[in-house]
N, C-alpha and C positions, 0 to 999 in steps of 0.2 A: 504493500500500500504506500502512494505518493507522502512524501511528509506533505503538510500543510503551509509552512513557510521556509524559502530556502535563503541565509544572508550573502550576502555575499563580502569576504572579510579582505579582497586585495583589488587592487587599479585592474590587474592584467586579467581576473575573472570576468570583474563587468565589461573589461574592454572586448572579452572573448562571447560575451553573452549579448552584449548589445549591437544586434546585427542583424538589421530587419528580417531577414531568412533565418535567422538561427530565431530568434522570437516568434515567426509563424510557426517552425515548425514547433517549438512547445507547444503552442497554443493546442495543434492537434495532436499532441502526444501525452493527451488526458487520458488513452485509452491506447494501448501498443501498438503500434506498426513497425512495419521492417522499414529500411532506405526504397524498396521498390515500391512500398504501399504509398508514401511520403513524396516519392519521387511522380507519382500520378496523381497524385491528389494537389500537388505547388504543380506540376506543367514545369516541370524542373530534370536538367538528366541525372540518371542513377546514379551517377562518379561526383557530381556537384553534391549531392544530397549526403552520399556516403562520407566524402569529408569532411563537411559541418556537422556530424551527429560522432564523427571519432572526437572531433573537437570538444565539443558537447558532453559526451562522457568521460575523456580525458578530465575533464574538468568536474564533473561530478554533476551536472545539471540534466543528462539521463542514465536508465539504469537498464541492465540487462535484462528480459522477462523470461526469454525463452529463444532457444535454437531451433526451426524447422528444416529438414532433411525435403529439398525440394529438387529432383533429378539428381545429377550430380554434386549440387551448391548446399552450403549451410545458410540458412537466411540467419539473420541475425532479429528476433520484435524487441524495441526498445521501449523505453516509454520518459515521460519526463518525473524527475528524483523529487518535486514538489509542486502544489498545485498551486505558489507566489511566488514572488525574488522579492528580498530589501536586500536595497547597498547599505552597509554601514559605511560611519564616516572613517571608519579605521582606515577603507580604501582609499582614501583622500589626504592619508597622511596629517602634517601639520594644518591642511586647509581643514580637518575635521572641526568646527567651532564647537568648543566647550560655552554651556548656559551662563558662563562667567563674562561673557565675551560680549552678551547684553545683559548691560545693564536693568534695565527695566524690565521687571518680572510680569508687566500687563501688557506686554510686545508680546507681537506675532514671532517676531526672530525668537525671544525669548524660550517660548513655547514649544518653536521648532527644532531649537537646539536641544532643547531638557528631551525632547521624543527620541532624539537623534542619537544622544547619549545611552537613554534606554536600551535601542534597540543596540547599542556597539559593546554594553556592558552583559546582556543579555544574553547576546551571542557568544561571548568569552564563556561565561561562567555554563551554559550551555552544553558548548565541546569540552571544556572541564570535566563537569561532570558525566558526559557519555564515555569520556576517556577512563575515568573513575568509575563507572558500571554504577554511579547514585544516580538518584532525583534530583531534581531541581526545583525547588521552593518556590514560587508564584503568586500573584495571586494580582488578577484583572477587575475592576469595579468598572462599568460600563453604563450610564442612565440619559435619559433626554430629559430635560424640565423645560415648559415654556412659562417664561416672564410674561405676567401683566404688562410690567414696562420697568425703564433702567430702576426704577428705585424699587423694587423687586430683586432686581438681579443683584442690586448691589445689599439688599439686606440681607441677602442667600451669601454672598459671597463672604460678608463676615460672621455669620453664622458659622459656615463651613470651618472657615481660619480658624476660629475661637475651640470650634469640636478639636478636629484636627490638632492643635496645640494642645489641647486638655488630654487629650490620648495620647500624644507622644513623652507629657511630661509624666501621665501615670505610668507608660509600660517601658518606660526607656531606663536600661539599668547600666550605667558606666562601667561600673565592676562588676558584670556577670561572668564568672569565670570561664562558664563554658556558652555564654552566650553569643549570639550570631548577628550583627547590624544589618538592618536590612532597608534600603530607598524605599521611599513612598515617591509616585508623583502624581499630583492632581492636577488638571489643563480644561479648559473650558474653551470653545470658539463656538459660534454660527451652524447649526446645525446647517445641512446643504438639503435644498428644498429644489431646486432649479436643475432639469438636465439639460445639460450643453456640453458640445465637441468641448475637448479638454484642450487649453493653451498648450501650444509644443513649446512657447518662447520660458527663457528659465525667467523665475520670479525672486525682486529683491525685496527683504525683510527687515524695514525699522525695527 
């Protein structure tokens, strides 16, 4: 079974991933085909298809399901290793921005950094622990609230702070010998109500 999200932790993976043809063919590789099935289905020759799927699993973004014995030939059905990609910022090196880096914690850049961070710390501890045969600790809170209007939202907003600090100061133990620090992060935006083609152009964050 597909993982559900794949990150991606270096420049030279996304640079190998981000390839209009290597992206269709994920897209139909929710369900296995060989290079020949792939190769009729893109209007693409077999020998083109065959090298961006060695690429592809070289790289771990597909995975082998099964060899069929077809005449003479071994087919290869592959299929794709996750059913998402995130780039962490780790692939970006020093350009990865830490939440530090905005200032203002009611900014959007703010927001996007502290996400950004998640998902590069996330991913560490992650392959940590599959390398360690553990678990990894989690845990996702997820809700929609709609505001009457801003003074709603901002009496929710410190509401929330107030809880959230009452709970960190109760359960947070400096000298717990065998205890384990764990991030919290809470982000609010705009729910998205409106469908429209997605901008290609990158976007810059006060």
């Amino acid at each position: 079974m597909s993982a559900a999200v794949q990150v991606l932790q270096s420049a030279a993976s996304a640079e190998k991933l981000l390839k209009p043809e290597r992206l269709r063919m994920l897209e139909l590789l929710t369900e296995a085909d060989s290079a020949t099935g792939l190769a009729r289905r893109l209007n693409m020759p077999r020998q083109t298809v065959n090298y961006h799927l060695r690429q592809l699993e070289k790289e771990g973004f597909v995975e082998l399901v099964e060899e069929r014995l077809k005449g003479n030939c071994l087919e290869r059905f592959v299929r794709a290793a996750a059913r998402s990609y995130v780039i962490s910022p780790l692939a970006l090196g020093a350009l990865g921005e830490e939440p530090g880096a905005a200032r203002d914690k009611f900014s959007a850049a703010y927001l996007v950094s502290a996400a950004a961070r998640a998902i590069r710390d996330v991913s560490i501890l992650r392959s940590r622990a599959d390398k360690a045969g553990k678990k990894l600790a989690t845990l996702t809170l997820e809700t929609e609230v709609r505001f009457s209007d801003a003074k709603a939202r901002q009496e929710f907003t410190e509401e929330l702070v107030n809880t959230v600090a009452r709970l960190a100061i109760k359960y947070h133990q400096e000298d717990a010998k065998d205890g384990r620090s764990f991030r919290f992060l809470v982000g609010a935006y705009p729910a998205i109500t409106k469908q429209e083609p997605v901008d290609q152009t990158s976007v810059k964050l006060e």
